[in-house]
VMD Tcl script that draws the C-alpha trace (Angstrom):
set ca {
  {-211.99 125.25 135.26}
  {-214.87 125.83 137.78}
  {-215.22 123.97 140.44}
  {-218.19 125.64 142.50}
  {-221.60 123.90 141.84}
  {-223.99 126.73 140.74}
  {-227.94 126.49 140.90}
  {-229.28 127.56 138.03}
  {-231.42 130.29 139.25}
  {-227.21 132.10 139.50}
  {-226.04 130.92 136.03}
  {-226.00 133.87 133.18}
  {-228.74 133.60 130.85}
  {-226.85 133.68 128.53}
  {-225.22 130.24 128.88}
  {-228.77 128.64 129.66}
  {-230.93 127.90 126.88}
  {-233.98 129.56 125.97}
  {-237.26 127.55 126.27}
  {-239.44 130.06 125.33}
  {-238.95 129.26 121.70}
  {-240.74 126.57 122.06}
  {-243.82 128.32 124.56}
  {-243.23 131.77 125.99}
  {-245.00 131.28 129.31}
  {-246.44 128.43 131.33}
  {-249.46 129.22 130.76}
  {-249.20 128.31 127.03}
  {-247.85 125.12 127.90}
  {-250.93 124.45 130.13}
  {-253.10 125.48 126.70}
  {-251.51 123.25 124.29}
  {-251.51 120.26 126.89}
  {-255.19 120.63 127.28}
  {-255.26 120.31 123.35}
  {-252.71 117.88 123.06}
  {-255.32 116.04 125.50}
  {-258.74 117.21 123.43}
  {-256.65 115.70 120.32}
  {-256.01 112.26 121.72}
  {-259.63 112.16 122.81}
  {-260.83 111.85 119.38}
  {-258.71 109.42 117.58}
  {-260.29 105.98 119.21}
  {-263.46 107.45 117.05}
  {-261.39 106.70 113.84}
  {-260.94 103.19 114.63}
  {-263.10 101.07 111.54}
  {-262.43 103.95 109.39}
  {-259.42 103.43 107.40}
  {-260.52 100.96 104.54}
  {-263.51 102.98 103.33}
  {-261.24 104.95 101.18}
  {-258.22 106.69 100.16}
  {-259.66 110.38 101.51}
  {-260.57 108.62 104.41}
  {-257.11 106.93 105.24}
  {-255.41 110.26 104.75}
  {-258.04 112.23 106.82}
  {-257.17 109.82 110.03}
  {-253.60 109.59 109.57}
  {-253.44 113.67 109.05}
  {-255.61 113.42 112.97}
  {-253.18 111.24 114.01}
  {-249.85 112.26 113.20}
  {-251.26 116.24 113.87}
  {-251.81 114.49 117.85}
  {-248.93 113.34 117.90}
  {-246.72 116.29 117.26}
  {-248.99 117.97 120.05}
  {-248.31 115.68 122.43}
  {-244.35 115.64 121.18}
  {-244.33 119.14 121.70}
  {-245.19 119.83 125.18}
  {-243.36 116.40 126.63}
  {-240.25 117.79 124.98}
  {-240.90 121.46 126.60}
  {-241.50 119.13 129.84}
  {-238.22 116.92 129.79}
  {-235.73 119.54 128.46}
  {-237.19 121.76 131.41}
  {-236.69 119.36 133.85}
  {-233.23 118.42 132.55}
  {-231.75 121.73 133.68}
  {-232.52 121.13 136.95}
  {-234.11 117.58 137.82}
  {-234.68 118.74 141.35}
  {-237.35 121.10 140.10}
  {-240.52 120.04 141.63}
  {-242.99 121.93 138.67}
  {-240.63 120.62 136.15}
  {-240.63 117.05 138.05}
  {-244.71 117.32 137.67}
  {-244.70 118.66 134.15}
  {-242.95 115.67 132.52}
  {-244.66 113.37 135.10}
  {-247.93 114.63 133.46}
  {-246.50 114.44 130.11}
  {-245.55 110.64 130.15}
  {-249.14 109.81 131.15}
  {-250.27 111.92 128.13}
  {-247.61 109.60 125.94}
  {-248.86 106.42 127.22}
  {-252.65 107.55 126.40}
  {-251.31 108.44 122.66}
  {-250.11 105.09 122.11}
  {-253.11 103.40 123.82}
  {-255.58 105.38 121.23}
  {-253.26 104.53 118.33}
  {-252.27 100.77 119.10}
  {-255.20 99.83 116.32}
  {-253.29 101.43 113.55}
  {-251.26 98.73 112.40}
  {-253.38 95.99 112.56}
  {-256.16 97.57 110.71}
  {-254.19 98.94 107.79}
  {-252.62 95.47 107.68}
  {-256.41 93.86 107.14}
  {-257.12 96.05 104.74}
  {-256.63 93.41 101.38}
  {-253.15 93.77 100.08}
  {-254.60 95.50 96.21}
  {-256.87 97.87 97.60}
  {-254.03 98.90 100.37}
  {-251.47 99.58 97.31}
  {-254.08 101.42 95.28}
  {-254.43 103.57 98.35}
  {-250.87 104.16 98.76}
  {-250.33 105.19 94.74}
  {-253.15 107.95 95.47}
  {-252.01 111.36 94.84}
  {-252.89 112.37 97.80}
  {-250.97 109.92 99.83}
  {-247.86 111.08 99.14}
  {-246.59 112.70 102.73}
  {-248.04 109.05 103.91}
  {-246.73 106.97 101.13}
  {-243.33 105.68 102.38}
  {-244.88 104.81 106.39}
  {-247.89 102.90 104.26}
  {-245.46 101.01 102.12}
  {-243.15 100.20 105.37}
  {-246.40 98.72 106.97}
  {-247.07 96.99 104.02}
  {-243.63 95.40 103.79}
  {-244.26 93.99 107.16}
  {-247.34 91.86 106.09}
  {-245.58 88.31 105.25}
  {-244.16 88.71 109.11}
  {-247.54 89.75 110.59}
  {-250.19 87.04 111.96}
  {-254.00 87.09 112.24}
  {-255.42 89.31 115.26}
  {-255.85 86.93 118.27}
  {-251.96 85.65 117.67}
  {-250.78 89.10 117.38}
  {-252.83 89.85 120.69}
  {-251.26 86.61 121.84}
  {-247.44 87.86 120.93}
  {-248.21 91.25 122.73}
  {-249.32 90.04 125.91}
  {-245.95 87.88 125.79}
  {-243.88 90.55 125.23}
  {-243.87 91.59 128.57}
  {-242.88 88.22 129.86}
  {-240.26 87.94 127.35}
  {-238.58 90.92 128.43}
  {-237.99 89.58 132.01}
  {-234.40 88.32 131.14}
  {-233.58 91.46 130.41}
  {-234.84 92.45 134.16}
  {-233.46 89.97 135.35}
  {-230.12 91.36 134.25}
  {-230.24 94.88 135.09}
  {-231.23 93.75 138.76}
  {-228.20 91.75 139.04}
  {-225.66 94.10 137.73}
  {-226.90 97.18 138.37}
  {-228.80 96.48 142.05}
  {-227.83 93.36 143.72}
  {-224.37 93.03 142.83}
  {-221.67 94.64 144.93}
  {-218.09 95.17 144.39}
  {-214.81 94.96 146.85}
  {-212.19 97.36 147.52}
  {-209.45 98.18 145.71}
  {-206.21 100.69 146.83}
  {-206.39 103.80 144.36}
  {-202.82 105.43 143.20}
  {-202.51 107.60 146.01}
  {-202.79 104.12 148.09}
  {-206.82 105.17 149.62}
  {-208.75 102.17 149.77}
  {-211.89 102.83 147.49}
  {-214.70 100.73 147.00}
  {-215.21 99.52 143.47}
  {-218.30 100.48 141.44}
  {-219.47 100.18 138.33}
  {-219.20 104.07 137.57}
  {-215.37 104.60 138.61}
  {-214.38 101.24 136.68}
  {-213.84 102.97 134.18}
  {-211.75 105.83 135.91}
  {-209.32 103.05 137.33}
  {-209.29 101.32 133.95}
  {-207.55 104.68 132.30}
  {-205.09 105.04 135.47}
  {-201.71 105.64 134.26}
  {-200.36 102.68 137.24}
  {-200.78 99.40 135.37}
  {-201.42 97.93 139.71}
  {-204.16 100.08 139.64}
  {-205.71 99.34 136.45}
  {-205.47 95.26 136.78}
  {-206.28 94.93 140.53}
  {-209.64 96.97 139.02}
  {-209.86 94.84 136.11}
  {-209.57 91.99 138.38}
  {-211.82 92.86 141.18}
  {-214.56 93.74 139.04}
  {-214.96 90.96 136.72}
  {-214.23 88.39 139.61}
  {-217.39 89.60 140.28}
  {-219.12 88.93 137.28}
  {-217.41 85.60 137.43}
  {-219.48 84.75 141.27}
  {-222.74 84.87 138.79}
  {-221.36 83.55 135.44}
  {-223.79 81.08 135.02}
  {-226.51 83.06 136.11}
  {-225.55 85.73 133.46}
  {-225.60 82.35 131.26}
  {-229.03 81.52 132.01}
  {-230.45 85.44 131.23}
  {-228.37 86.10 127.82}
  {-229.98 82.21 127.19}
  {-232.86 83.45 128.08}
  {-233.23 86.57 125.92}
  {-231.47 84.68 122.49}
  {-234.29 81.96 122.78}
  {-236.76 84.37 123.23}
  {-234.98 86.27 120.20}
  {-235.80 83.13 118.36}
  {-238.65 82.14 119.28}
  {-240.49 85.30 118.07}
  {-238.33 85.86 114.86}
  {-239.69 81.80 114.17}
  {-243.69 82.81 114.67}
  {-243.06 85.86 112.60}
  {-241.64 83.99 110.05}
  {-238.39 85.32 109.57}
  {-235.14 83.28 108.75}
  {-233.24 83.84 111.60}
  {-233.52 86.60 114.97}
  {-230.75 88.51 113.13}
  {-233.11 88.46 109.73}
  {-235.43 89.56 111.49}
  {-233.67 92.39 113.79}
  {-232.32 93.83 110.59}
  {-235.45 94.34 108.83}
  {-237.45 96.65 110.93}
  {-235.04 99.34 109.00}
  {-235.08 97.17 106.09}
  {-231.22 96.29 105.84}
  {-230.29 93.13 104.45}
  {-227.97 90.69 106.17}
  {-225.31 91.55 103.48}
  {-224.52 94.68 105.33}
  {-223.65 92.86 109.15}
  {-221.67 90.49 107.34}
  {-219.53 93.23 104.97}
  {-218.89 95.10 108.02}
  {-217.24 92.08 109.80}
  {-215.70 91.08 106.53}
  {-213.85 94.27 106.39}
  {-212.78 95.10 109.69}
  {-211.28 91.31 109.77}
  {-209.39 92.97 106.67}
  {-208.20 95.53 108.67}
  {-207.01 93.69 112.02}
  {-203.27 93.63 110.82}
  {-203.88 97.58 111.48}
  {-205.42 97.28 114.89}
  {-202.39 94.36 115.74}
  {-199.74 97.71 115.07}
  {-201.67 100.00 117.07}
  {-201.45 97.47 119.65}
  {-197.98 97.28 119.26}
  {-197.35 100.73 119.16}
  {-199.58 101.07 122.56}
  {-196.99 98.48 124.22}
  {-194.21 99.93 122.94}
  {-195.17 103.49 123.94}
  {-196.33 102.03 127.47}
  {-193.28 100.40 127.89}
  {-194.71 97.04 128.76}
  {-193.13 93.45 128.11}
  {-196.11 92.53 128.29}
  {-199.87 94.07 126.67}
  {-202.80 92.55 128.63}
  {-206.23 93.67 127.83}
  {-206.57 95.83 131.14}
  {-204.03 97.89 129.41}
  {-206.28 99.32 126.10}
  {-207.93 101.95 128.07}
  {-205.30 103.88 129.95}
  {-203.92 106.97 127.89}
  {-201.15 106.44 125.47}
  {-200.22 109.78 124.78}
  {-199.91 112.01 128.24}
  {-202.23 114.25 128.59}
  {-201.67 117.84 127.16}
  {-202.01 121.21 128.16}
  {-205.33 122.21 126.38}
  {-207.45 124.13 128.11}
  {-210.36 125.13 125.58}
  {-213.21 128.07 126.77}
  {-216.41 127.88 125.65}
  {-216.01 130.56 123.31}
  {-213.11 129.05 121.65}
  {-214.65 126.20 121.32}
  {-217.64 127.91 119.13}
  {-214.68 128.94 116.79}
  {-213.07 125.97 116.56}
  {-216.53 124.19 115.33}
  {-216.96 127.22 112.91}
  {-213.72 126.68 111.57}
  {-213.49 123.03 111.46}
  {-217.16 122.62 109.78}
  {-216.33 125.36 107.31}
  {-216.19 122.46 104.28}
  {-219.89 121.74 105.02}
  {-220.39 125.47 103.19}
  {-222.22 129.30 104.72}
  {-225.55 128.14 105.92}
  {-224.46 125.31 107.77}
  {-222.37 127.98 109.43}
  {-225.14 130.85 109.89}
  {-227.04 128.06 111.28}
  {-224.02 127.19 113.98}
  {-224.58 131.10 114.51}
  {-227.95 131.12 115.36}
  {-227.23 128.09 117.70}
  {-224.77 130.34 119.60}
  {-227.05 133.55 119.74}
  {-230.19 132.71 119.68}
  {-229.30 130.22 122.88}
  {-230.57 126.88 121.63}
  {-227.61 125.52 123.81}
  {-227.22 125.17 127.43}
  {-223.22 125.38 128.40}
  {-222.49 124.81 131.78}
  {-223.32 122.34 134.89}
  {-225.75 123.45 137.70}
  {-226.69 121.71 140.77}
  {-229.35 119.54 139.55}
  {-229.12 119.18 135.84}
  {-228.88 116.18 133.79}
  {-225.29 114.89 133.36}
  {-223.14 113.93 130.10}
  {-224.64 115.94 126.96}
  {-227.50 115.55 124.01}
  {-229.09 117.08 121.87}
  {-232.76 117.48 120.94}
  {-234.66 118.79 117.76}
  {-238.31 120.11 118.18}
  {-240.32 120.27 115.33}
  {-241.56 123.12 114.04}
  {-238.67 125.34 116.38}
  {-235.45 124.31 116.63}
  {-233.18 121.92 118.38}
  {-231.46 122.18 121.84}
  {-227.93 120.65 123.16}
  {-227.55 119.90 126.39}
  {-223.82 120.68 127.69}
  {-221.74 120.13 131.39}
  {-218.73 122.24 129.64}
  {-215.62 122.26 131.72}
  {-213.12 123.94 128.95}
  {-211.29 120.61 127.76}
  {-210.53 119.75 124.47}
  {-213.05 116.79 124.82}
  {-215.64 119.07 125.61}
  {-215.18 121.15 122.58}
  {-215.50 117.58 120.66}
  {-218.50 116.89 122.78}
  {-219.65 120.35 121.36}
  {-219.11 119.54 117.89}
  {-220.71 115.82 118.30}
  {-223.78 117.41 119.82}
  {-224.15 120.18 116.91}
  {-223.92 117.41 114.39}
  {-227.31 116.15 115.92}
  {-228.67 119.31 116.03}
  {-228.15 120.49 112.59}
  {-229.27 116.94 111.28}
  {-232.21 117.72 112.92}
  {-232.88 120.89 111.93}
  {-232.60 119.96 108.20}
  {-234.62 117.79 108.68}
  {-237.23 119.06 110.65}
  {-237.11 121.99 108.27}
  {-237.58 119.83 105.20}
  {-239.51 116.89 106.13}
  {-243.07 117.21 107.09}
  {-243.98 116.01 110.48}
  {-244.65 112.20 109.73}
  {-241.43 112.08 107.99}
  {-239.01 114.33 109.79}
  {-237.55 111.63 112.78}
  {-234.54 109.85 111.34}
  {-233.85 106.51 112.02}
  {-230.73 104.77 114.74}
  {-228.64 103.37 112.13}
  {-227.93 107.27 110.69}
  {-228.44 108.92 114.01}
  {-224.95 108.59 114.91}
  {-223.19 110.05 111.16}
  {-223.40 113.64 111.44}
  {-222.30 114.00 114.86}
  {-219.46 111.67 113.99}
  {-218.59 113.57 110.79}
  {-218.44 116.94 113.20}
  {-215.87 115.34 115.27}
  {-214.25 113.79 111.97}
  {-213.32 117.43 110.73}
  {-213.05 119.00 113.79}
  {-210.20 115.93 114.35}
  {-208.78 116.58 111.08}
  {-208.82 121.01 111.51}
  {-207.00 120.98 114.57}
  {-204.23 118.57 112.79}
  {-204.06 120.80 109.96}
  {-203.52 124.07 112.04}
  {-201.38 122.26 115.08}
  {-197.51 122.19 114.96}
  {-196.96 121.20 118.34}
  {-195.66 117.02 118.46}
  {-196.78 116.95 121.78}
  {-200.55 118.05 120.98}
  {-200.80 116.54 117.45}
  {-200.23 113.06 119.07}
  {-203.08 113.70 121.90}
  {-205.13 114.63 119.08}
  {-204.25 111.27 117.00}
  {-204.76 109.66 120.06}
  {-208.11 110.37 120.82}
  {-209.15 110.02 117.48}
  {-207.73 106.21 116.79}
  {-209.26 105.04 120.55}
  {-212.47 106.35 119.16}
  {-212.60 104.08 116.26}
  {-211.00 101.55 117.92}
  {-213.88 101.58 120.46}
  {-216.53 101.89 118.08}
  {-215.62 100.06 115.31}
  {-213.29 97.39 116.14}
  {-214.39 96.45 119.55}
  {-218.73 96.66 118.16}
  {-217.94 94.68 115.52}
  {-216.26 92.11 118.23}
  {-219.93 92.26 119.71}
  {-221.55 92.17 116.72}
  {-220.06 88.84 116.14}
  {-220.42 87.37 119.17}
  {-224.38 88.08 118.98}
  {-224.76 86.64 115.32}
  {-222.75 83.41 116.63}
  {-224.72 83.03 120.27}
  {-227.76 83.16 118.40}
  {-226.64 80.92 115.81}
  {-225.26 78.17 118.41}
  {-228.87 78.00 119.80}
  {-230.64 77.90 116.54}
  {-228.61 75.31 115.29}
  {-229.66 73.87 119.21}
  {-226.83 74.42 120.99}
  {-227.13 74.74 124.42}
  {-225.58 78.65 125.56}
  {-223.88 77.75 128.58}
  {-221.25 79.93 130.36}
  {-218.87 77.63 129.20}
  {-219.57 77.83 125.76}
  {-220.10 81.36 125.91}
  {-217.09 82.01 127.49}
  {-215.45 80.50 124.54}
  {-217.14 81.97 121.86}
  {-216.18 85.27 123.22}
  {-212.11 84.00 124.05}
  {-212.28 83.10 120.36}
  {-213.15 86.74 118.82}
  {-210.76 88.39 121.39}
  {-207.69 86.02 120.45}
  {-208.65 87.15 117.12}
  {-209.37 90.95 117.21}
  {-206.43 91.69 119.69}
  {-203.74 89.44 118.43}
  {-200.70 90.89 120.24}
  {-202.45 91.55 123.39}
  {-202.13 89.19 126.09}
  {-206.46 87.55 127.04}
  {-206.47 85.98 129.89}
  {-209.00 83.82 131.59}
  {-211.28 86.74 133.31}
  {-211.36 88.57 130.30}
  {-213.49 85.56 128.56}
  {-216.43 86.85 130.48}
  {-216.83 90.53 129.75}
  {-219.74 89.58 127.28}
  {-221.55 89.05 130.75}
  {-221.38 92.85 131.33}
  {-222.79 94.47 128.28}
  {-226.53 95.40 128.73}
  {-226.77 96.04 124.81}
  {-226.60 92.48 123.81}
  {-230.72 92.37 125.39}
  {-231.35 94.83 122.27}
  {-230.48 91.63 119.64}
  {-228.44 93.18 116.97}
  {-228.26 96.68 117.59}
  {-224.42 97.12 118.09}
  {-223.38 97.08 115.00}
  {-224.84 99.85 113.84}
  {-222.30 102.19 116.52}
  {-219.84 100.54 114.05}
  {-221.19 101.51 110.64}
  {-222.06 104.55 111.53}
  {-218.65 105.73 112.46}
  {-217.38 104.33 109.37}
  {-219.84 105.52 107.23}
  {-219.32 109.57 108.80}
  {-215.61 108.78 108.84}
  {-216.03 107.86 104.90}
  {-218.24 111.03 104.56}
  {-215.88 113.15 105.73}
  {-213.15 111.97 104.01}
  {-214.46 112.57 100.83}
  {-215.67 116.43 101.90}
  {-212.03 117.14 102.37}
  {-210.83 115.69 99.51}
  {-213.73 116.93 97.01}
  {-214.15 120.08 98.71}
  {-218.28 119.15 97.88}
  {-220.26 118.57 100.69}
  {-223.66 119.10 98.41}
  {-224.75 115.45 98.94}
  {-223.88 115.08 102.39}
  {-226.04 118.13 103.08}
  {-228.80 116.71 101.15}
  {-228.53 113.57 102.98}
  {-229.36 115.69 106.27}
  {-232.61 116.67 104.86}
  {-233.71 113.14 104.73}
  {-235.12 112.50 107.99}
  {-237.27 109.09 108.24}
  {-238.29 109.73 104.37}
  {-236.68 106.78 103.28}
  {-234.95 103.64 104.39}
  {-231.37 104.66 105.48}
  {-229.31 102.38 103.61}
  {-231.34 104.58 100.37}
  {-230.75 108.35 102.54}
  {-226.78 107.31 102.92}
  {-226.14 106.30 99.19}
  {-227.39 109.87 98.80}
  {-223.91 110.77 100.63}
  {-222.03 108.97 98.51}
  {-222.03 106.10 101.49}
  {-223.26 102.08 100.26}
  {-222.61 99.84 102.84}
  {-224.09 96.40 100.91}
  {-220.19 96.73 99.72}
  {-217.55 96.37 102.59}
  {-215.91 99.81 100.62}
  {-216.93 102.09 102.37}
  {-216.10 100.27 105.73}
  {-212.47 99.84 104.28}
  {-212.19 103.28 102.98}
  {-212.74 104.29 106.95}
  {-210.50 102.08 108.08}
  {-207.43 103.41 105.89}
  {-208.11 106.48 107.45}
  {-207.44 105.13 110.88}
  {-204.25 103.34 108.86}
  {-203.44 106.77 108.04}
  {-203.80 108.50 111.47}
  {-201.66 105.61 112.92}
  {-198.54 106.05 110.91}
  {-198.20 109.49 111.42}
  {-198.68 108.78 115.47}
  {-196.29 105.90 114.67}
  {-194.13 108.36 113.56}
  {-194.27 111.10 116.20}
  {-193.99 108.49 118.73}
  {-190.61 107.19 117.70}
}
mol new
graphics top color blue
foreach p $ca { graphics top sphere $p radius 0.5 }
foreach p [lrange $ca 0 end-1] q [lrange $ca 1 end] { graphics top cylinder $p $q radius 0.2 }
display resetview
């Protein structure tokens, strides 16, 4: 493993990726920003034009949409530039340039909404039906299914200019935890005195000395307990506010309302809950298989992070990683493997860290070329997951970039996470099929069950608390920290029976910047069950023709309607359950290597 920090001007080519696919020189970027910027110039002139016709609609949403994949384009070139080294003062003014350009698009489009939403609901439909609608017809019937929920111009001006107020909770928030609050020290294994931050939390939380991990645990949220009430009084804050708009829009509740922008019915929140409370007797053994292993008398809840399995011996190269995804995503059939090929030749990825570049890992499809992933490989066996996870993007975007035009190619959050999942799925389930050592099989199994343990279980524990918080105050409750200290006890006496929750543990909810997205959670949770489900059945069918067509969907259709193309329908808690007998599964056979 390298330790040296490279620039990148001293990295191999051939382990950077190559941006030239997407403009060969600079100078070409300059040319298609000018007529990104010539493009946005002329769309406030469409603005009263929509309603005349059908040819007319069409003609000013082709203007539009053919802007806006301009303007994509050379932000994209911009940001992925800049992300391989952020210290890169062209590449600093390049994206600096481009987010001005992005914040003129959306000023010259912000009348598209409200003017196809005035044009009368019959002659809007007989629009839509028009033969010639057809790339538009699915975004046209979206904003039409909107129109019970949208109000007359001067209150939707009046909701807008709120928004910006109502957001300040959410400020308020991220200034306390992630400015103004400060944490103590705490005496690290080796016995150093290290001052607590949010960032190496999580380190101590994994350290294999339970003294370690709870004087963290400890330290950290005693912190969060010096401002409980303030974190009270911003969560309040942002659920009212949640309310308060879902009420003037006229939906039934802030979930009701959260859930429809991607048109999912409430069914679908409450099946997933449904199911996984079906499946807690399975995450009560794992818990008593992680005390047992640990050796504890007692389980507390600092105690779920820290390795069960010891840590094995396997160190994984970059280029044995590429094999291992080729091998492992052989089910998914030839071209999805010529197309991992190109990925590795034709350098759409870029491997290793340099000083400056943009930590963790994504990935990033750009119409029209091809997607890029965005690696800090450092030869682990989570990196060649990370690899896999990241590919899984890429190829969903490239199937759908390749098959979608451009108003329909960008899928939507709730599927966003499946086929990277279903990449780590198989690769998971490859290297148990071709590993005989107990030692390495049980790391594997490991790693596997604490992913679905975080994702599922513990976002469905989230999910729950939001759709009760916001029920409390709707029902008008008052959200105090007392009462959401106990809503929160409540779900994690229930989800970690076995486990020991004590007092400080009651106000983790306090922590979690996600609940000021209302109701976005949960769909981390159905996600991984749905690509868990997915994968499943590849392996056991040996067909992975729907799944594949499923990746061709982009933003075509709604994506409860693109995932029952995979053989995936989560209005019925199935599919949820079907995932979680695989983590039954995966259990007993670490049950049994651990005896």
């Amino acid at each position: 493993m390298e330790q040296k920090i490279f620039e990148r001007k001293d990295r191999d080519a051939a382990y950077l990726w190559d941006l030239s696919h997407i403009f060969p020189t600079k100078e070409a970027w300059e040319a298609a920003y000018a007529e990104a910027e010539k493009s946005i110039a002329a769309l406030p002139a469409l603005q009263g034009t929509l309603a005349s016709s059908a040819e007319a609609l069409k003609h000013a949403l082709d203007l539009l949409h053919a802007a806006g994949e301009k303007v994509e384009r050379v932000y994209l070139y911009a940001n992925l530039y800049k992300s391989g080294d952020n210290g890169n003062p062209e590449a600093q003014d390049m994206e600096g340039r481009c987010i001005r350009l992005l914040m003129g698009y959306s000023t010259s489009i912000a009348f598209l909404e409200p003017e196809l939403l005035s044009i009368p609901a019959d002659v809007y439909r007989a629009y839509c039906e028009a033969p010639e609608m057809k790339t538009y017809r699915h975004l046209l019937e979206d904003t039409d299914r909107q129109r019970p929920h949208t109000l007359d111009a001067e209150k939707e001006k009046m909701l807008a200019m709120m928004a910006d107020m109502a957001g300040g909770c959410s400020n308020a928030f991220e200034m306390l935890e992630s400015v103004d609050m400060t944490f103590p020290e705490i005496t690290d294994g080796e016995g150093n005195k290290v001052t607590l931050t949010h960032g190496n939390f999580g380190v101590f939380r994994e350290s294999g000395d339970q003294r370690v991990r709870k004087e963290a645990f400890e330290a950290y949220f005693g912190e969060f307990k010096k401002y409980i009430n303030t974190f009270a009084a911003t969560y309040s804050g942002s659920v009212k506010a949640d309310c308060f708009f879902s009420s003037v829009r006229r939906y039934g509740s802030a979930r009701e309302q959260a859930l429809a922008g991607g048109n999912v019915p409430l069914d679908v929140y409450d099946s997933l809950i449904s199911a996984v409370h079906d499946g807690l007797p399975t995450l009560k053994r794992y818990l008593a298989l992680r005390k047992k292993v640990l050796g504890l008398d007692e389980l507390n809840m600092y105690d779920l992070y820290c390795p069960m399995v010891a840590e094995v011996d396997m160190t994984v190269p970059f280029a044995d990683a590429k094999t291992l995804v080729k091998n492992a995503t052989k089910p998914l059939g030839e071209a999805y493997g010529k197309l991992l090929d190109r990925a590795f030749s034709e350098r759409w990825i870029d491997v290793y860290e340099n000083k400056g570049k943009t930590t963790g890992a994504f990935s990033c499809g750009v119409f029209g070329v091809h997607p890029y992933v965005l690696l800090n490989y450092t030869d682990t066996l989570d990196d060649a997951f990370t690899l896999a996870h990241e590919l899984g993007h890429a190829m969903h975007s490239w199937f759908s970039d390749t098959t979608q035009d451009y108003p329909n190619h960008d899928y939507r959050i709730m599927v966003a996470e499946v086929a990277s999942t279903v990449n780590e799925v198989l690769l998971t389930r490859y290297l148990l099929s071709t590993e005989t050592d107990k030692s390495r099989r049980a790391y594997i199994l490991n790693h596997f069950l604490e992913g679905f343990r975080t994702t599922v279980y513990r976002q469905t524990l989230f999910a729950e608390f939001e759709k009760t918080s916001h029920e409390m105050y709707e029902r008008g409750e008052t959200l105090t920290a007392e009462a959401l200290n106990g809503v929160y006890r409540d779900l994690n006496l229930l989800y970690y029976d076995g486990a020991t929750v004590n007092e400080l543990q009651d106000i983790e909810w306090a922590r979690i910047p996600h609940f000021y997205r209302p109701f976005y959670v949960y769909q981390y949770a159905t996600g991984f069950s749905s690509a868990v489900a997915i994968a499943d059945r590849i392996l056991k069918t040996g067909d992975a023709s729907d799944y594949l067509k499923f990746l061709t969907t982009g933003g075509s259709d709604y994506p409860l309607n693109e995932l029952k193309i995979a053989g995936v329908d989560l209005t019925s808690p199935e599919t949820v359950r079907s995932a979680l007998a695989v983590f039954d599964g995966a259990l007993a056979e670490l049950e049994e290597l651990l005896k």
